[in-house]
N, C-alpha and C positions, 0 to 999 in steps of 0.2 A: 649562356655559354656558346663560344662560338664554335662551329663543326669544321674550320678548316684551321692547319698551322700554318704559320706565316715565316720564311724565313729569307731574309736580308740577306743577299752576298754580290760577288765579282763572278761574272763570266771569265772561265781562264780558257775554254778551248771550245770549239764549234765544228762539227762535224755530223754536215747536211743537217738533217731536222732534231739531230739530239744535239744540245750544248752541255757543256761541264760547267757546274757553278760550284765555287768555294764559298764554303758559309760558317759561321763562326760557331759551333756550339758551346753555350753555356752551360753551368750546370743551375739549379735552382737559387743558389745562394749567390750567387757571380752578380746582382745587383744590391748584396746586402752592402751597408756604408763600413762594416767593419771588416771587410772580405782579406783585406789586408795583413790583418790580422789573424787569418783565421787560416788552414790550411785546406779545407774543405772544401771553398770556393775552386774550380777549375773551368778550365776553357781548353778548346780542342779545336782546332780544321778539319771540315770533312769536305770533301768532294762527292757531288751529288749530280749523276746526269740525269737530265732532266730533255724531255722528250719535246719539241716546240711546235705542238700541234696547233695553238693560235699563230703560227707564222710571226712571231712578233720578232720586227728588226733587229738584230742585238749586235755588238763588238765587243771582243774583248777587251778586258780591264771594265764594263760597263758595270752599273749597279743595275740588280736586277729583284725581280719579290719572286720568289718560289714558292706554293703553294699546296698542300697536302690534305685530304681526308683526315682529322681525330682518331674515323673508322680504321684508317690505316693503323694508327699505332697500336689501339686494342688489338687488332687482330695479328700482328706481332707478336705481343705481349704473349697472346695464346699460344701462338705455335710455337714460340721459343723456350717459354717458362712454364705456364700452364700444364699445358698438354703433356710434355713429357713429364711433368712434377705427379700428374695421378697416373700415367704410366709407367712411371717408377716405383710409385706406393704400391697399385695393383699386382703390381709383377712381384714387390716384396713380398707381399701378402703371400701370394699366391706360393712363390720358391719358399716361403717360410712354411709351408703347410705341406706341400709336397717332399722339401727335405729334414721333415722330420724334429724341426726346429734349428737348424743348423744355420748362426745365423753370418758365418762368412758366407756359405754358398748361395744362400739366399741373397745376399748381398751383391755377390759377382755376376750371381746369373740376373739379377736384376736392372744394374749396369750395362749388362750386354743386351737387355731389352732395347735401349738406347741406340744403340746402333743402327739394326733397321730403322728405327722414326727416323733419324736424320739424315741415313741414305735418304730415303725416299723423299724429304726436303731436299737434298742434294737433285737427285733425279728430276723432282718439279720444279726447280728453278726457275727455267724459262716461264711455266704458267704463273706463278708468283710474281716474276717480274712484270706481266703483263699487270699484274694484281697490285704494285706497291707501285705507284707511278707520282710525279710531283707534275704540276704545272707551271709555266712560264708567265710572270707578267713583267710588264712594265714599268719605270719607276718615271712618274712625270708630274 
């Protein structure tokens, strides 16, 4: 299995060492032959800057490979889903025991555990983004 993701797009904007690349994301089934048929297949544009620390020549409208860590995604996965999913549970548990089995308030105040987590992603952001970076190659 490989450890890096690979994704195909268009240089739309360049701006000193970071570029903007548009890249097509599919979903898993977007190569099925009956996709046509099916409603579940989708497709999205994302725009993704990408920081051009190998100095590699580019122009816009160029086709470019953009390059990513696997580790990146797992570790997404974590802070977005994971993380707060046993943060949530935790906190139920816990408001469920504390309020006596009550289990709207437990519920609400559990949901408001939430809050702090994702300030605090808010707050790290910049160190995150030094953390989720894509690389620039070439297509030749």
């Amino acid at each position: 299995m490989s450890d890096t993701i690979k994704h195909l797009g268009i240089v739309e904007n360049i701006n000193g060492p970071y570029v903007q690349v548009r890249i097509l994301q599919t979903s898993a089934c977007a190569s099925c032959s009956v996709k046509g048929h099916c409603n579940a297949s989708e497709t999205k544009e994302k725009l993704i800057d990408v920081y051009n620390g190998k100095d590699i020549h580019c122009q816009v409208g160029q086709r470019v490979l953009i390059c990513g860590a696997t580790s990146m995604g797992m570790k997404a996965v974590w802070l977005a889903f994971c993380i707060p999913f046993l943060l949530l549970m935790g906190a139920l548990f816990l408001f469920m025991a504390l309020t006596g089995g009550d289990e709207a308030k437990a519920a609400l105040f559990s949901l408001a555990t939430l809050v702090p987590y994702y300030l605090i992603l808010y707050v790290c952001r910049q160190r995150l983004k030094r953390t989720f970076t894509f690389t620039l190659e070439s297509i030749n």
